[in-house]
KOLFI-707698 format. One record per atom (N, C-alpha, C, CB): residue in one letter; x, y, z. Coordinates in steps of 0.1 Angstrom, whole numbers, padded with zeros to 4 digits, always signed. Glycine has a CB too. Example, Ala and Ser with C-alpha at 12.3 -4.5 7.8 and 13.67 -1.06 7.14 Angstrom:
A+0132-0057+0078 A+0123-0045+0078 A+0132-0033+0078 A+0113-0045+0090 S+0128-0022+0071 S+0137-0011+0071 S+0129+0000+0079 S+0141-0006+0057 
This chain:
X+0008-0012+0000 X+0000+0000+0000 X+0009+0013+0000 X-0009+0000+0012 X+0019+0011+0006 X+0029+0024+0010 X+0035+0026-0004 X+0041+0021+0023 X+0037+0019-0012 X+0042+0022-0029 X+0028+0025-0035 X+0049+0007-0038 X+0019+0022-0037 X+0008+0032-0046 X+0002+0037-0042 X+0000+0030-0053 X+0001+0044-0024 X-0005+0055-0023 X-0002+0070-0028 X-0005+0055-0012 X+0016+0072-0028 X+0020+0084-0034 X+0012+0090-0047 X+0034+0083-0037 X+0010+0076-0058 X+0004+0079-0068 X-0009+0079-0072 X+0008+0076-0073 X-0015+0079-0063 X-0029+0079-0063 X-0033+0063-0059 X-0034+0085-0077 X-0029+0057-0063 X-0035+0044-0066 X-0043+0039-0052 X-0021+0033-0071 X-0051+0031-0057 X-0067+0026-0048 X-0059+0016-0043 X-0085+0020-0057 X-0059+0019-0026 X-0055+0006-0015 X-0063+0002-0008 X-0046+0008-0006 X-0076+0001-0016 X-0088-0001-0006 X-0083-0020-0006 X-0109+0005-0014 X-0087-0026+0005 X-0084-0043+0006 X-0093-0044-0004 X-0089-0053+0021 X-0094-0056-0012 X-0103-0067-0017 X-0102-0075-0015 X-0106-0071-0026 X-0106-0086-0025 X-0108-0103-0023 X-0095-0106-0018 X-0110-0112-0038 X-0097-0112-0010 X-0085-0124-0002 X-0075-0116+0003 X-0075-0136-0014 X-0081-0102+0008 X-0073-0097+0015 X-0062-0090+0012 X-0070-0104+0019 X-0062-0084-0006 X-0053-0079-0013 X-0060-0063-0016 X-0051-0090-0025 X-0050-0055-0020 X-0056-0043-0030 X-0056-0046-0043 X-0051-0030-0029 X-0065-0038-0050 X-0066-0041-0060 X-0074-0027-0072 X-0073-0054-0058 X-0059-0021-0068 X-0056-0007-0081 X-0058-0012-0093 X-0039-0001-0082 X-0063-0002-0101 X-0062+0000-0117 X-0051+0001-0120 X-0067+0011-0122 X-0045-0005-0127 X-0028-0003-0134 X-0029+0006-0152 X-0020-0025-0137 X-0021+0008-0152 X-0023+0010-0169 X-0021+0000-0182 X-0014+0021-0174 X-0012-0008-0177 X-0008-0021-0183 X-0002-0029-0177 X-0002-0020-0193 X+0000-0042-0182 X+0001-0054-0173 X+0019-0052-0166 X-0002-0070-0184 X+0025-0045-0173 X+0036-0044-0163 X+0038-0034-0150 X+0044-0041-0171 X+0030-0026-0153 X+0025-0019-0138 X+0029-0028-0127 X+0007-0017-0136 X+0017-0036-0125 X+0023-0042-0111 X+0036-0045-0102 X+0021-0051-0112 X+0043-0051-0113 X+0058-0058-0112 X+0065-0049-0105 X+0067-0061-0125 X+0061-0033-0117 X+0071-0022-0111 X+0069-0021-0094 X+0068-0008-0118 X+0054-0022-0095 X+0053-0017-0078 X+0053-0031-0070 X+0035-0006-0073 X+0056-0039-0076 X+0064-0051-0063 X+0078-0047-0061 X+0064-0070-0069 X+0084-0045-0071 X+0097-0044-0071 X+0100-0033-0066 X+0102-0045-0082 X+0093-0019-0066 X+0094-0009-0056 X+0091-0010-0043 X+0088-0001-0059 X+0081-0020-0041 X+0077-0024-0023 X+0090-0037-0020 X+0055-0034-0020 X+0097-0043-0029 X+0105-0050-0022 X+0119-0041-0020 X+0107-0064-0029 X+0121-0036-0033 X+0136-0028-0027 X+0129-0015-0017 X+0151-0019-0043 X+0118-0010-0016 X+0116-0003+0002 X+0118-0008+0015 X+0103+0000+0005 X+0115-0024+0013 X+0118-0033+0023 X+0134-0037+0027 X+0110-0045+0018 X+0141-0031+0016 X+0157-0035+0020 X+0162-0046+0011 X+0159-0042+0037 X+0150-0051+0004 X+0157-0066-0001 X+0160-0059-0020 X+0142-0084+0002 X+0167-0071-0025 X+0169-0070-0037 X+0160-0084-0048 X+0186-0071-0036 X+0155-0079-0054 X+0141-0082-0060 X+0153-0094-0074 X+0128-0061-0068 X+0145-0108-0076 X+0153-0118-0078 X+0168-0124-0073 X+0152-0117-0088 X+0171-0120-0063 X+0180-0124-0051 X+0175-0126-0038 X+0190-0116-0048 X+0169-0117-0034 X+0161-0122-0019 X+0149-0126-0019 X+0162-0113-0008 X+0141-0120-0032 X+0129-0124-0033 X+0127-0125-0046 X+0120-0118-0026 X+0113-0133-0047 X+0112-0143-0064 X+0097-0134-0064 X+0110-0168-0064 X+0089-0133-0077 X+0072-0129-0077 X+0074-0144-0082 X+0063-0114-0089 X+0055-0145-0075 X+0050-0159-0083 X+0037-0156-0087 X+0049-0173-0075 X+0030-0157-0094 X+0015-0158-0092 X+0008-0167-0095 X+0009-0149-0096 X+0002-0170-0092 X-0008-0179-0091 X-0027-0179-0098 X-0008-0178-0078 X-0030-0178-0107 X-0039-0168-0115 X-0051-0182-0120 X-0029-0158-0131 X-0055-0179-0119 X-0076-0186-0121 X-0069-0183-0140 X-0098-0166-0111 X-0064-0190-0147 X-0059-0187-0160 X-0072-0190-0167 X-0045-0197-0165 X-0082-0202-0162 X-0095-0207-0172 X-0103-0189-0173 X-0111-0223-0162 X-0099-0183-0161 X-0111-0169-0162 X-0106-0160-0172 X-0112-0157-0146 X-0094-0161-0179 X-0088-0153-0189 X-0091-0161-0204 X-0072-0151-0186 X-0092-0171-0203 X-0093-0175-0218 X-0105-0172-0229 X-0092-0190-0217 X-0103-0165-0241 X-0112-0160-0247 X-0117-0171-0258 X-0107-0148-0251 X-0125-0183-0259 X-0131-0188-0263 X-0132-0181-0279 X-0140-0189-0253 X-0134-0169-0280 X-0135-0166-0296 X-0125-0161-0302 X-0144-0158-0299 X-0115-0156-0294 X-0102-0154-0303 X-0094-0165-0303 X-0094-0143-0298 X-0097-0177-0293 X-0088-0189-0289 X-0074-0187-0286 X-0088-0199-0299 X-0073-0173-0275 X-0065-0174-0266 X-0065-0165-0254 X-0055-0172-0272 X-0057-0165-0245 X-0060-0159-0235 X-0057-0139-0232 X-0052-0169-0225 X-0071-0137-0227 X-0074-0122-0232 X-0069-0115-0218 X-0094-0119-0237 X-0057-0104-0216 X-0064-0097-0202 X-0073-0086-0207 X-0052-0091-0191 X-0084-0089-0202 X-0093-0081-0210 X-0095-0067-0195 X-0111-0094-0216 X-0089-0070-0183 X-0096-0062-0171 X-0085-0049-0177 X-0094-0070-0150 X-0076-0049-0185 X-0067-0036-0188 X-0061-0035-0195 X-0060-0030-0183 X-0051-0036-0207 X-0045-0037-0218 X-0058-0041-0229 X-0033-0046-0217 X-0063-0056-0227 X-0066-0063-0237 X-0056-0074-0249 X-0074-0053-0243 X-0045-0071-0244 X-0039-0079-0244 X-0042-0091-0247 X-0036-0078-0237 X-0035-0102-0258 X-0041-0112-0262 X-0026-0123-0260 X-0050-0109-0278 X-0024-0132-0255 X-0015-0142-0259 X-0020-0158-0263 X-0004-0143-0248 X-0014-0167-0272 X-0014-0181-0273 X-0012-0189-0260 X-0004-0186-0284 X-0014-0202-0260 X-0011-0211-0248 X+0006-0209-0251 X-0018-0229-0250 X+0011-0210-0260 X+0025-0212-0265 X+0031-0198-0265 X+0025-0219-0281 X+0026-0189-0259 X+0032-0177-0257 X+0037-0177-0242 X+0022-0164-0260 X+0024-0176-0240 X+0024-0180-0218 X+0030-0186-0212 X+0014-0186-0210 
């Protein structure tokens, strides 16, 4: 929360206990993990790894026959991209 409050970004909790800001595109996030881990002191793929874990069936677009992030970019990749 303490990395996207400066910029406005929504830290209201959601589901499972997480926030869940608007980004502009799918690399957004990363940046602000990687800003909350080197605030923390650590060094981001040496002391700590990202993983995620993602519901992937809720992304797949049935009519383009691949997986859409449709919640912000729209973004489209193959199984064989991912």
């Amino acid at each position: 929360k303490k990395a996207l409050e400066p910029d406005g970004k929504v830290t209201s909790v959601g589901d499972e206990a997480g926030v869940a800001p608007d980004f502009a595109n799918t690399e957004e996030p990363f940046e602000y993990l990687i800003k909350a881990i080197e605030a923390a002191g650590y060094k981001p793929g040496k002391d700590v790894a990202i993983a995620f874990h993602v519901a992937a069936s809720d992304l797949w677009n049935d009519e383009h026959n691949k997986y859409k992030l449709q919640w912000c970019t729209g973004d489209e990749y193959t199984t064989e991209e991912c």
